[in-house]
C-alpha positions as a printed NumPy array, in Angstrom:
array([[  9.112,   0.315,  21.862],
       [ 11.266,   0.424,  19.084],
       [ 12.094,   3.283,  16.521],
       [ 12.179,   2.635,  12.791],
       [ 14.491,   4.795,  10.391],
       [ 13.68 ,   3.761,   7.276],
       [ 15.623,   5.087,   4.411],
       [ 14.097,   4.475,   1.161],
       [ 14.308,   5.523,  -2.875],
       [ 12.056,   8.667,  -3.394],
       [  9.458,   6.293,  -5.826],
       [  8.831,   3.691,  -3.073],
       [  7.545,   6.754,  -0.625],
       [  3.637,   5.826,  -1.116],
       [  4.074,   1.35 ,  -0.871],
       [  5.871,   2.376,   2.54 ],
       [  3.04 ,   4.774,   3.214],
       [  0.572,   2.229,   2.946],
       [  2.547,  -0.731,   4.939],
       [  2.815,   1.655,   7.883],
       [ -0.587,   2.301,   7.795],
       [ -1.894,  -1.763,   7.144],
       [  0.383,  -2.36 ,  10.533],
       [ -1.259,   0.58 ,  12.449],
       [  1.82 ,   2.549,  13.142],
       [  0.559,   5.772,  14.863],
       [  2.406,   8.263,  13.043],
       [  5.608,   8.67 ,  10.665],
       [  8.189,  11.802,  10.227],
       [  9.274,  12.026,   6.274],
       [ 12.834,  13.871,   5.904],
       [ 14.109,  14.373,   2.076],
       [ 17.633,  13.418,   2.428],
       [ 21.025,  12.807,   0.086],
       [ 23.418,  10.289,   0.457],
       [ 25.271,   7.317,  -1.067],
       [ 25.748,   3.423,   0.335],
       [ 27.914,   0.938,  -0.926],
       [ 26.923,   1.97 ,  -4.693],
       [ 29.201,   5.298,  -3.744],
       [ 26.454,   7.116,  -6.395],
       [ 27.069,   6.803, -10.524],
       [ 28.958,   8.304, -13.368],
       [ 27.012,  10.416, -15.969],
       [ 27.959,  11.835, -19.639],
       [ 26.917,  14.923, -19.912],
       [ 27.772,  16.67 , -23.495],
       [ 30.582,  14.584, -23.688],
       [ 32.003,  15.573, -20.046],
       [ 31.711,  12.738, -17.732],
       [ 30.485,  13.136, -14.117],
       [ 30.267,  11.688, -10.787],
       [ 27.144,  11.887,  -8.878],
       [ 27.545,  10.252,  -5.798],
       [ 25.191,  12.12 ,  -3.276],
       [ 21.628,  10.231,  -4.187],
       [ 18.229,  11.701,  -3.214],
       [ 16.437,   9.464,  -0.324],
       [ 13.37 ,   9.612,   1.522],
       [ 14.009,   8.776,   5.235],
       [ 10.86 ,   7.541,   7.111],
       [ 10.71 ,   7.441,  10.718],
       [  8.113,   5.432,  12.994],
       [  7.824,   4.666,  16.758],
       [  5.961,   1.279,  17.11 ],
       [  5.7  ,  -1.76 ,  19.527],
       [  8.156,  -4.291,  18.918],
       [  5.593,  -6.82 ,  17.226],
       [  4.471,  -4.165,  14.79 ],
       [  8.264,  -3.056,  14.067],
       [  9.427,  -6.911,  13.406],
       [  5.9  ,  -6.662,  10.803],
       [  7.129,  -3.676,   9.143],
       [ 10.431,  -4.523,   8.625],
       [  9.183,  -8.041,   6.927],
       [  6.934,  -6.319,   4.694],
       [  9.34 ,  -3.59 ,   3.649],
       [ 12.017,  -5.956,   3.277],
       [  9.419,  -8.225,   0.874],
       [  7.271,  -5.471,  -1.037],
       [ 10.077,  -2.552,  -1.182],
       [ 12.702,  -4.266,  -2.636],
       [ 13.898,  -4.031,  -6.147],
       [ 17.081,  -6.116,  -5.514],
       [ 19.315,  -3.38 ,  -6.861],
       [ 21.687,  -1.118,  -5.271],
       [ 20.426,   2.078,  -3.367],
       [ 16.74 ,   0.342,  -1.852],
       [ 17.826,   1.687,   1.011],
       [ 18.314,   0.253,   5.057],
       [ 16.558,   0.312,   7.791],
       [ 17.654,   1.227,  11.56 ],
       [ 16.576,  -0.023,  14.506],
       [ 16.831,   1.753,  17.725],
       [ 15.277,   0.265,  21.263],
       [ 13.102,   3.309,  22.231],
       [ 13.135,   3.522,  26.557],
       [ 10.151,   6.233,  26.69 ],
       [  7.827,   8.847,  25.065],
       [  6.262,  11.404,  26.419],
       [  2.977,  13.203,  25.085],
       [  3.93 ,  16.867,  26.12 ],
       [ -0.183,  17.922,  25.882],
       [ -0.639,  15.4  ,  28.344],
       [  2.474,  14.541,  29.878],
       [  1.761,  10.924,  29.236],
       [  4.717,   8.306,  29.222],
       [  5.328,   4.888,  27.29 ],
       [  3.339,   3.346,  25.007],
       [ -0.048,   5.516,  25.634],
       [  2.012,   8.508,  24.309],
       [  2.076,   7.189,  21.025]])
């Protein structure tokens, strides 16, 4: 099992959405986050005072899949979420060891 963070621009929430659900992933946890990469945010005028903004607002998307289904999700992301500008975002991979169901107390894959 593998678990998918996937941090994304606030616009490309729904297109994510809908790959997750075309690859059958069995749930997702959305968390409005702020942050910067490598762009280290912008500068804006503002009535003739300049500012930095460097603390962006993200979406971050989180998915426990198979590893087949997380290798198909991170192609299709990768192809139909990118812009090719700064700030579309990353995605982290984790290898997963076990889930449990706690209504059930089912483990591995079943709990998903």
């Amino acid at each position: 099992m593998k678990k998918l963070e996937i941090v994304i621009k606030p616009e490309k929430l729904e297109p994510l959405k809908k790959i997750l659900s075309e690859c059958n992933a069995s749930g997702m946890m959305i968390t409005n986050i702020m942050g910067y990469g490598n762009q280290k945010g912008f500068r804006h005028i503002y009535r003739g005072t300049e500012y930095l903004v460097n603390l962006l607002p993200k979406i971050k998307v989180e998915t426990v899949v198979s590893a087949e289904i997380a290798e198909r999700i991170i192609e299709r992301v990768v192809k139909e979420i990118s812009t090719g500008t700064f700030g579309d975002g990353k995605i982290f991979i984790y290898e997963l060891d076990d889930a449990v169901r706690i209504r059930t107390g089912e483990r591995g894959p079943g709990a998903l």
